[in-house]
C-alpha positions as semicolon CSV with decimal commas, in nm:
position;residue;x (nm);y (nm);z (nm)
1;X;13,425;8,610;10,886
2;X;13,524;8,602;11,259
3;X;13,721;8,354;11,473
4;X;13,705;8,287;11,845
5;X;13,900;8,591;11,962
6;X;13,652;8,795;11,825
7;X;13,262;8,639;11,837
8;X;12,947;8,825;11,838
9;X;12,697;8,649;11,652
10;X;12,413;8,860;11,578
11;X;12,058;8,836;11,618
12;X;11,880;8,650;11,348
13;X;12,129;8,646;11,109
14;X;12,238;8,338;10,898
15;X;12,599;8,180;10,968
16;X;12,789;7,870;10,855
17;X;13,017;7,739;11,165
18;X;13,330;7,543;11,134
19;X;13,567;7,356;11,372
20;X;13,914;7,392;11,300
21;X;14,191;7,120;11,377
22;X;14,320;7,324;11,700
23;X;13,918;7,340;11,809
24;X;13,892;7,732;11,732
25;X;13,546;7,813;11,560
26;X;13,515;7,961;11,193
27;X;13,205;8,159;11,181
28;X;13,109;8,315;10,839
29;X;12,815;8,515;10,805
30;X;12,594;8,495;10,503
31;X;12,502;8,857;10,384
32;X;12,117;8,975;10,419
33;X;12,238;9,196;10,138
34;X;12,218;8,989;9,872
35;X;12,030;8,710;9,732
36;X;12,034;8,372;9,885
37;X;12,041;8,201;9,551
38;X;12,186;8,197;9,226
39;X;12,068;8,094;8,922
40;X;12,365;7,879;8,684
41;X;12,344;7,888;8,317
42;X;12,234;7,535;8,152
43;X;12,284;7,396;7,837
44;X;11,947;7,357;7,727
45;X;11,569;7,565;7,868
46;X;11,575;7,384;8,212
47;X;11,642;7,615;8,500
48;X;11,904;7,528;8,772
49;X;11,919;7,740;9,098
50;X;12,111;7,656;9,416
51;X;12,148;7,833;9,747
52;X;12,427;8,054;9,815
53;X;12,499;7,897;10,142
54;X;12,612;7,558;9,918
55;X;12,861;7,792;9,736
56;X;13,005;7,936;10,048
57;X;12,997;7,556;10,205
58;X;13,242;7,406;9,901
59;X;13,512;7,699;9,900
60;X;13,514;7,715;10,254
61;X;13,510;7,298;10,274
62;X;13,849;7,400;10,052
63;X;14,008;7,666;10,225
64;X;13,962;7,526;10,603
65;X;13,950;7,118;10,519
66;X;13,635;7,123;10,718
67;X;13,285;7,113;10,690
68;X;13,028;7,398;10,758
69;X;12,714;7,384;10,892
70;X;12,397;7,611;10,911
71;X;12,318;7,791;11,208
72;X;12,078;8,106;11,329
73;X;12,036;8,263;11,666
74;X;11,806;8,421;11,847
75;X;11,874;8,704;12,144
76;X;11,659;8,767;12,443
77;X;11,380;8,999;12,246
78;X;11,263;9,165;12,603
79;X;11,369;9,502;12,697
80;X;11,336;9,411;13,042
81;X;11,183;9,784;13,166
82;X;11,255;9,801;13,549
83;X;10,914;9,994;13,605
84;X;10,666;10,035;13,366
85;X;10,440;10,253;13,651
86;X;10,710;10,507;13,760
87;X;10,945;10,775;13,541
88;X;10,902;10,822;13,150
89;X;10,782;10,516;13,010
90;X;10,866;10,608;12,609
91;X;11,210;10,735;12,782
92;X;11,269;10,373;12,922
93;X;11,181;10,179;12,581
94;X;11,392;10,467;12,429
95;X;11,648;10,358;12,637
96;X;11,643;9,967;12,701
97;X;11,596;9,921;12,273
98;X;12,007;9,890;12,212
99;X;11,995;9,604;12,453
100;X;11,830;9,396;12,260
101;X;12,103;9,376;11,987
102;X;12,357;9,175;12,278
103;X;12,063;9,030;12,465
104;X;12,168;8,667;12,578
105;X;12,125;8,393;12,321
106;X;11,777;8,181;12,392
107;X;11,782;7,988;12,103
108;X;12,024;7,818;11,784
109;X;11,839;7,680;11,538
110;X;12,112;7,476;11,410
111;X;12,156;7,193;11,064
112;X;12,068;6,886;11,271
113;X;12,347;6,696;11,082
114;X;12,564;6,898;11,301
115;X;12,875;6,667;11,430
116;X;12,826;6,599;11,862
117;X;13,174;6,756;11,884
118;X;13,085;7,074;11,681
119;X;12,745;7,094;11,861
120;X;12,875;7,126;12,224
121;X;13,212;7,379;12,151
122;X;12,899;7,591;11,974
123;X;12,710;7,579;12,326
124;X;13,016;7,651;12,466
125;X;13,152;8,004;12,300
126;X;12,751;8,105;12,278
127;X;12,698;8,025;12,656
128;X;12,352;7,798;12,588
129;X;12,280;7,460;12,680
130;X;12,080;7,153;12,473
131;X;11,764;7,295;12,574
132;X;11,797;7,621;12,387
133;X;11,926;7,402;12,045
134;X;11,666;7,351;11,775
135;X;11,752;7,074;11,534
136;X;11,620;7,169;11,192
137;X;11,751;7,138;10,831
138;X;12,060;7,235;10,643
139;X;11,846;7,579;10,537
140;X;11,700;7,846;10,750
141;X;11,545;8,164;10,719
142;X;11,251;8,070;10,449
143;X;11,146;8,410;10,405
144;X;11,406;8,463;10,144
145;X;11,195;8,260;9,955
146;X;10,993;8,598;9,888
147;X;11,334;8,689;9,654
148;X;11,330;8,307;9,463
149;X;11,396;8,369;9,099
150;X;11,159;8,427;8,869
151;X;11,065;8,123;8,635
152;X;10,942;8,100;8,295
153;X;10,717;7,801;8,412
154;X;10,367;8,021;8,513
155;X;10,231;7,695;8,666
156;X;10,486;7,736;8,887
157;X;10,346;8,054;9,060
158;X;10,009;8,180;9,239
159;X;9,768;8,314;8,980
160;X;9,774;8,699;9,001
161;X;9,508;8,845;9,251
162;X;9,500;9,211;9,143
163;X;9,376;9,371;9,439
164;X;9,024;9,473;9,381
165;X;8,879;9,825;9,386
166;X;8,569;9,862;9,628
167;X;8,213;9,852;9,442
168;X;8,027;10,098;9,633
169;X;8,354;10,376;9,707
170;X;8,544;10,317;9,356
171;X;8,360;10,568;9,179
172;X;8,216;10,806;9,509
173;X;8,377;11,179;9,471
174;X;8,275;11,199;9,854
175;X;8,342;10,947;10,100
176;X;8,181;11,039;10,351
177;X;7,833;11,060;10,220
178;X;7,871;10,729;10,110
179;X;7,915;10,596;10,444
180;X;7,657;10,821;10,546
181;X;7,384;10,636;10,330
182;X;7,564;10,276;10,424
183;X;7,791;10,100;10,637
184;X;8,091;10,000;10,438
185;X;8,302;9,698;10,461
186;X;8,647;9,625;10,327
187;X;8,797;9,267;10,302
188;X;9,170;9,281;10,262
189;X;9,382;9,168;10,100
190;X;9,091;9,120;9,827
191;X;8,974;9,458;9,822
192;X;9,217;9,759;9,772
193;X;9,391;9,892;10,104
194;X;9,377;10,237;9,906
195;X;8,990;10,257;9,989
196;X;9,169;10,324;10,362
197;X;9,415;10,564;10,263
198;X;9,175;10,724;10,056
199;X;8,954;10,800;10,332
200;X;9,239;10,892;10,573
201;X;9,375;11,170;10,327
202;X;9,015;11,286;10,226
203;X;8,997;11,345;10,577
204;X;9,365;11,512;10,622
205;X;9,263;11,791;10,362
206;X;8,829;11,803;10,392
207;X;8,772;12,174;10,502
208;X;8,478;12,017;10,706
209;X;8,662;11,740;10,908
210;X;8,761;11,873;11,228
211;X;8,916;11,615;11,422
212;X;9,105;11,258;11,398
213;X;9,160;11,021;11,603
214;X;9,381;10,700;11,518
215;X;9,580;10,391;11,705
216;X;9,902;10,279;11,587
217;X;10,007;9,939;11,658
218;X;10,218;9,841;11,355
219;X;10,356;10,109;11,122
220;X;10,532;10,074;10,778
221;X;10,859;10,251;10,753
222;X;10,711;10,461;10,499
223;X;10,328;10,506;10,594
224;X;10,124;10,651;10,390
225;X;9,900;10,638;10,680
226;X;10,130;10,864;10,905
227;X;10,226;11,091;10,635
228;X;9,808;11,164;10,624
229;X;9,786;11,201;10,963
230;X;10,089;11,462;10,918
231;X;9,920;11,613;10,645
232;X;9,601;11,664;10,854
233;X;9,786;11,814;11,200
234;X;9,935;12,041;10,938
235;X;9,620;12,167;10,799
236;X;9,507;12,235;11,160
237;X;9,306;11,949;11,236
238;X;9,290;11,807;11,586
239;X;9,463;11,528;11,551
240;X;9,542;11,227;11,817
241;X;9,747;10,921;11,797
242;X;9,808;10,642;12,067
243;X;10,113;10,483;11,938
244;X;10,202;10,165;12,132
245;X;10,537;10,160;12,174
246;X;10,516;9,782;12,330
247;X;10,466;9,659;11,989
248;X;10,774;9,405;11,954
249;X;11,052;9,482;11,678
250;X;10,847;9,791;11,567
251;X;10,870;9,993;11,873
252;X;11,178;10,268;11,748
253;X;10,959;10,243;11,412
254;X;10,627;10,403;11,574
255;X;10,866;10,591;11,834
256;X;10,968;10,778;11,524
257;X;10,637;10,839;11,372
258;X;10,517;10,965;11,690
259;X;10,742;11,190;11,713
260;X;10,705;11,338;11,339
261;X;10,312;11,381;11,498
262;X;10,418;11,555;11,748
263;X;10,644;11,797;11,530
264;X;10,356;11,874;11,342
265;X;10,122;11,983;11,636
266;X;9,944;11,623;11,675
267;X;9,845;11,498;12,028
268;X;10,044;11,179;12,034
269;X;9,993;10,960;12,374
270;X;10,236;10,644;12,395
271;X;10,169;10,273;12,578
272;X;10,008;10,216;12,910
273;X;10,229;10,019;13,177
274;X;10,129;9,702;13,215
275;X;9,871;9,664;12,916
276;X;9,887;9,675;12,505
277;X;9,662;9,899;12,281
278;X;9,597;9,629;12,013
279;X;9,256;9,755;11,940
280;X;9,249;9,901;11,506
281;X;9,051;10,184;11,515
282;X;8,989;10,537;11,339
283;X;8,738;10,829;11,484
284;X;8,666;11,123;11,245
285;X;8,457;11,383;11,347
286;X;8,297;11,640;11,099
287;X;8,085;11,924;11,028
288;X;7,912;12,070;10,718
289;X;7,668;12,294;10,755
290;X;7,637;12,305;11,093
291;X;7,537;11,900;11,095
292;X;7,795;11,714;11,294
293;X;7,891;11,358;11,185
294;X;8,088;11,116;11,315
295;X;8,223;10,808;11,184
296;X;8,450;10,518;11,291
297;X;8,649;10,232;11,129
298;X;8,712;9,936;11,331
299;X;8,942;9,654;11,216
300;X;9,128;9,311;11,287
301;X;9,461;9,472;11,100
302;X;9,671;9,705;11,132
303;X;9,693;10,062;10,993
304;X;9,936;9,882;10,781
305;X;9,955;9,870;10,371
306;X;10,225;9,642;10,339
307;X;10,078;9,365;10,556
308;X;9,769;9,471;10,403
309;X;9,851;9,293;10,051
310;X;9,955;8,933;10,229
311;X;9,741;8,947;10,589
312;X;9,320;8,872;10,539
313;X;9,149;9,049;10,744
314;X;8,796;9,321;10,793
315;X;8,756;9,650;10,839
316;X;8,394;9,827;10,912
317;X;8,334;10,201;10,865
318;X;8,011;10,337;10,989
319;X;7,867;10,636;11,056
320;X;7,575;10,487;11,316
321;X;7,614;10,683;11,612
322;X;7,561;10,330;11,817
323;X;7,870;10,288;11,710
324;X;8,083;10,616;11,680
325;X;7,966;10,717;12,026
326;X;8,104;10,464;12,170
327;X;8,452;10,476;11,960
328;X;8,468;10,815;12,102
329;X;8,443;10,652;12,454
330;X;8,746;10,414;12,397
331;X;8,970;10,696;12,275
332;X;8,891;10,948;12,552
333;X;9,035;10,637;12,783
334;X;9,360;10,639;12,586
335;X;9,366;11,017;12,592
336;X;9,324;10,925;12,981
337;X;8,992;11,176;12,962
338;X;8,798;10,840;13,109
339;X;8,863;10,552;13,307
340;X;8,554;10,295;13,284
341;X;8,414;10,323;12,922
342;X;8,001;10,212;12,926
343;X;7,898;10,076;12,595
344;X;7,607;9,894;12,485
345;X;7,754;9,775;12,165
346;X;8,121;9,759;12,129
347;X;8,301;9,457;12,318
348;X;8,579;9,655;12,469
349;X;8,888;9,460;12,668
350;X;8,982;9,440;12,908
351;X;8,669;9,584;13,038
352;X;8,389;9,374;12,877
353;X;8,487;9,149;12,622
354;X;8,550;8,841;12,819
355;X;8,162;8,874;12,970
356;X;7,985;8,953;12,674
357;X;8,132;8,639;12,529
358;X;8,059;8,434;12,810
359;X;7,691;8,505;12,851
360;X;7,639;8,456;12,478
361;X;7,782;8,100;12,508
362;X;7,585;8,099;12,798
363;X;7,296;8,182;12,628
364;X;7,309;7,927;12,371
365;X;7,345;7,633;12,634
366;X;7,024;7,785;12,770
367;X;6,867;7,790;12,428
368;X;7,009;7,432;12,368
369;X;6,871;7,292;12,666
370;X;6,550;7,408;12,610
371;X;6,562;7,167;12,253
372;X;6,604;7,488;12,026
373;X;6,860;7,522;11,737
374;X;7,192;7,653;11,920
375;X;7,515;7,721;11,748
376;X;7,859;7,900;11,821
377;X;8,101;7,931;11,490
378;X;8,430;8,135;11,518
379;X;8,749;8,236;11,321
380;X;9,045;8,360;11,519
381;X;9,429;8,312;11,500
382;X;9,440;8,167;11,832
383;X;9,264;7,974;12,103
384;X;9,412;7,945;12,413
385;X;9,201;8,115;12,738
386;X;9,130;7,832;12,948
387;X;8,830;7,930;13,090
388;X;8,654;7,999;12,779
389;X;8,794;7,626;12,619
390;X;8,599;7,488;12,940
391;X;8,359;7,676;12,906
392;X;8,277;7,551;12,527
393;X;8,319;7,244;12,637
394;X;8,046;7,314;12,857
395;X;7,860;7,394;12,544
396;X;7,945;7,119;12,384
397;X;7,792;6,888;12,628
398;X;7,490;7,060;12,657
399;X;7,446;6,981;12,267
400;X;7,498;7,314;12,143
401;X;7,665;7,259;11,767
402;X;8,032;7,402;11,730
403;X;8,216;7,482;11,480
404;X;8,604;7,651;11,472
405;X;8,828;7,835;11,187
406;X;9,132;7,860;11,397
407;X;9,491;7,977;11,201
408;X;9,729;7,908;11,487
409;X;9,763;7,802;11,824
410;X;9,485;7,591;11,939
411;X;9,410;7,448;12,294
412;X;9,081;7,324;12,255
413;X;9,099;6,944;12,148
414;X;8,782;6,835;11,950
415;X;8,625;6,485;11,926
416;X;8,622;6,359;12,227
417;X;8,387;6,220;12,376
418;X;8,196;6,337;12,697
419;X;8,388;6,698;12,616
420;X;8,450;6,773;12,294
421;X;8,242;6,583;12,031
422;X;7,972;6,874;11,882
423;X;8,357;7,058;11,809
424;X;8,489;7,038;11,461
425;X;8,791;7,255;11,422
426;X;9,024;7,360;11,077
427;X;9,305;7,583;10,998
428;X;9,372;7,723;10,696
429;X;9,720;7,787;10,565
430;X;9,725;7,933;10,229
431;X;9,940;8,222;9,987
432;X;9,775;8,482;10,232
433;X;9,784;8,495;10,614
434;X;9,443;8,414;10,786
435;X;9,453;8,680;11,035
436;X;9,067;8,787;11,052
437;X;8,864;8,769;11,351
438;X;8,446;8,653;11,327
439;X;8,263;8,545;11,621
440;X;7,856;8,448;11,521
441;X;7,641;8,304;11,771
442;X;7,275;8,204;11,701
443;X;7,120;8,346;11,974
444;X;6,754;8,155;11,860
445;X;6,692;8,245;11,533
446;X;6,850;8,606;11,542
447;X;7,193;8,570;11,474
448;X;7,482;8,761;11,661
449;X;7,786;8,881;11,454
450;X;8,096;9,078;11,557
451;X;8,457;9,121;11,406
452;X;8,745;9,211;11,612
453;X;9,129;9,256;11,719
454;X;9,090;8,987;12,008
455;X;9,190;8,646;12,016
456;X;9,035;8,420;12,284
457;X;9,409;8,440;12,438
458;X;9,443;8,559;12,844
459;X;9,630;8,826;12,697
460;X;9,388;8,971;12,448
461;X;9,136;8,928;12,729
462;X;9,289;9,089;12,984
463;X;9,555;9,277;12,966
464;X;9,505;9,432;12,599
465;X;9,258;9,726;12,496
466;X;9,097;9,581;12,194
467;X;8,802;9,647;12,039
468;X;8,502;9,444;11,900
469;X;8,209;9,538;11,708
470;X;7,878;9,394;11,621
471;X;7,756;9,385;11,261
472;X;7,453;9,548;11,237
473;X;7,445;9,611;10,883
474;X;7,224;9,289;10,722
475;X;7,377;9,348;10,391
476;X;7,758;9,294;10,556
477;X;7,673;9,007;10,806
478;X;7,551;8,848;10,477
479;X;7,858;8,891;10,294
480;X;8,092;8,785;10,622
481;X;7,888;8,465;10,633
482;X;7,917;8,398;10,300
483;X;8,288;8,455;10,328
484;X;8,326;8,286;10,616
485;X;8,057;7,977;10,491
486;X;8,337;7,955;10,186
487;X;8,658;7,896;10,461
488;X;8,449;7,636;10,646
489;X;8,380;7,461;10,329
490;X;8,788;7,448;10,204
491;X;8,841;7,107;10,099
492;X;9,182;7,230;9,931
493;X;9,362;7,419;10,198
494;X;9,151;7,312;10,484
495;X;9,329;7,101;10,738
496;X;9,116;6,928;11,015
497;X;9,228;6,918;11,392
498;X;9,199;6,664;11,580
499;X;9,303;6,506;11,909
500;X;9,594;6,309;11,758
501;X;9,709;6,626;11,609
502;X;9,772;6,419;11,226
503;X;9,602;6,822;11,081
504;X;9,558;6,614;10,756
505;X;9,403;6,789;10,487
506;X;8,989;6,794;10,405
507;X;9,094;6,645;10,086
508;X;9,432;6,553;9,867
509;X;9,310;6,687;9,576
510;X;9,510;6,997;9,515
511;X;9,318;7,194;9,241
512;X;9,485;7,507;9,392
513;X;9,192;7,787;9,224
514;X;8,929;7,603;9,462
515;X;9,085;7,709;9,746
516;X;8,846;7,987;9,970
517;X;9,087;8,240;9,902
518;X;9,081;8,174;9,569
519;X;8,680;8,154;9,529
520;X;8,656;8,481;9,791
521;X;8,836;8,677;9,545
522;X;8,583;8,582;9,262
523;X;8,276;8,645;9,490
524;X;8,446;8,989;9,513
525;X;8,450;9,052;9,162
């Protein structure tokens, strides 16, 4: 508990605020500690669970004769580096991290039954104004929802979705010669995120595999990933990691990895100024008997098994030298060994992504102009690059057929008329994040697919390296489609966007099992 002699509210943390007779502020922080609720006996089988805050709200009510209200902030998250393109630029992140625990306060999400009185000696002591003040309920921080009690009612809770083990590498003693005969594909959180540590760890110990090659954007605490990649520098591979140490609230996280890599003779490069390594990839080079093979994974996650069990995404791991060639090519510009990579297949930002994707939209107003079939169907978090919104618009009116998955922020408004009508766009929101990238165009009759780490965001365009691939394996576009066909068609979790932004569901039935991420697990099976 503090008082106003001695305030420092910290970052993200829950508080209940008071205003004492003499107008000093009570401020009592609710512990991340412990759990937020408590569940009270009952007389009979029912179950009866309140918040902790409402405990801590009636003693202190009590004690003070005043009522308590909710209230979280949140400090300025930038480290403000003076000059990214001068001095040590893993020194200056280093360096500038402490600041963010006293950074100024940008934002109080506050109980919005808040008394006026309360409200303004709050933006007082925290220095803010009523455009940093969020109204919102009498509860914050919803993530602590993840502890809730367990229940005896099972109707209560998701069916269990046992993650599954990959047909074609569950039962391979060798890896690699399975990717060899096929390119693989891995759909998480559906299939197993061991078939990736798996491969990394064959790798860290194969007598044959000579080199690795890895970016780090997002690292567990404990990474079994990292502790591979240890593993391997050990046993005298040549191992390199670009660690981005720009990644918000994980930066001293992969600063420490990185430097465990380094302690163990790996090559570890850290961020560019000025741009983001948000690309997912893997580059393993190796040689038995005297036949050199290369192969590459490319993803739209993270090297990341916790995220891996609640984030959807794809991973591809090929051996087609199309491919791994040109993997090679992006890492050699993060080891700074190139400056302009040249690829034929790989969409590569900020170098080539934004073109490519232009003259295949392009290309289908050609092909729809001409009175052929022309399509454009794509699942991203976020759309928000204004020149490629106009530019599907463009597409739009020159008939070309539409159709968007898109999880988050979306600038594009569909159904209108004159811009916008040939556009049907839905979000998904379900028990796992959508956080998968596909972009299919029909390019007359011969389909183009790719997955990816880019949104169609200015940022992920331009001033991000991320990588895209094409899917050149029939057998996988098949299964994407299929996958993806299964999204478009959610009538349970499926909410449509429109201009008036209502996002109402396909359909009010809520027969939760008939959800896509429900029926994508089963086609898994």
């Amino acid at each position: 508990m503090t008082d106003k002699a001695q305030t420092f509210i910290e970052n993200e943390a829950l508080y209940l605020v008071g205003h004492l007779k003499d107008d000093a502020l009570i401020w009592v922080k609710i512990s991340g500690n412990t759990s937020r609720f408590l569940e009270i006996p009952t007389s009979d089988k029912s179950s009866c669970i309140i918040f902790i805050d409402d405990i801590l709200k009636l003693h202190l009510k009590e004690e003070f004769q005043t009522d308590f209200y909710s209230i979280k902030i949140s400090r300025d998250a930038e480290l403000y580096i003076d000059n990214e393109y001068s001095g040590d630029l893993l020194e200056k992140i280093k360096e500038a991290l402490p600041n963010r625990i006293t950074g100024q306060v940008t934002r109080a999400l506050i109980d919005e039954l808040m008394p006026h009185k309360l409200l303004k000696a709050v933006e007082k002591e925290l220095d803010i104004n009523a455009t940093d003040i969020i109204k919102g309920g009498a509860y914050h921080n919803f993530k602590d929802f993840f502890g809730f009690p367990k229940l005896g009612n099972k109707n209560l809770y998701f069916k269990d979705l046992t993650p599954l083990k990959h047909k074609e590498l569950k039962s391979i003693e060798n890896i690699f010669k399975a990717i060899d005969e096929k390119d693989q594909l891995l759909c998480f959180p559906y299939d197993s995120y061991d078939s990736v540590l798996n491969f990394i760890e064959t790798a860290a110990v194969d007598p044959f595999v000579t080199s690795i090659k890895i970016t780090l954007y997002r690292v567990s605490n404990d990474s079994t990933v990292a502790q591979a990649l240890v593993k391997a520098a050990q046993n005298g591979k040549d191992v390199f990691a670009f660690i981005e140490t720009k990644a918000r609230f994980d930066e001293a996280n992969n600063i420490k990895w990185g430097k465990r890599l380094e302690e163990n003779g790996a090559d570890v490069k850290y961020s560019y100024p000025g741009i983001k390594v948000h690309s997912k990839i893997l580059y393993i080079e190796r040689n038995e008997n005297d036949n050199p093979t290369c192969y590459a994974f490319i993803g739209t996650g993270n090297f990341n098994e916790k995220t891996a069990t609640i984030y959807t995404d794809f991973s591809l791991i090929t051996s087609n030298s199309k491919i791994t060639s040109e993997i090679l090519q992006v890492f050699q510009v993060l080891e700074r060994k190139l400056f302009l990579p040249k690829t034929k297949q790989l969409l590569i930002s900020p170098f080539s992504t934004r073109s490519t994707f232009e003259e295949l939209i392009k290309n289908e107003i050609k092909l729809s102009k001409k009175g052929e079939d022309a399509y454009i169907t794509l699942k991203m978090n976020s759309l928000q690059d204004q020149d490629m919104i106009r530019l599907l618009y463009k597409a739009n009116n020159a008939g070309v057929k539409i159709r968007l998955l898109i999880r988050g922020i979306c600038c594009l408004v569909p159904g209108i008329n004159g811009q916008s009508e040939h556009i049907k766009v839905t979000s998904i929101v379900d028990r796992f994040l959508e956080h998968g990238r596909i972009y299919i165009f029909g390019n007359g009759g011969k389909e183009k697919m790719y997955i990816g780490s880019a949104d169609w965001m200015t940022r992920n365009l331009d001033h991000r390296i991320e990588v895209i691939t094409p899917i050149l394996d029939k057998d996988i576009a098949f299964k994407l489609r299929n996958i993806l066909n299964l999204q478009l068609n959610d009538h349970i979790k499926g909410r449509l966007i429109d201009a008036k932004q209502e996002n109402k569901y396909l359909n009010t039935n809520s027969d939760s099992e008939l959800s896509s991420q429900y029926l994508i697990y089963k086609s898994l099976l």
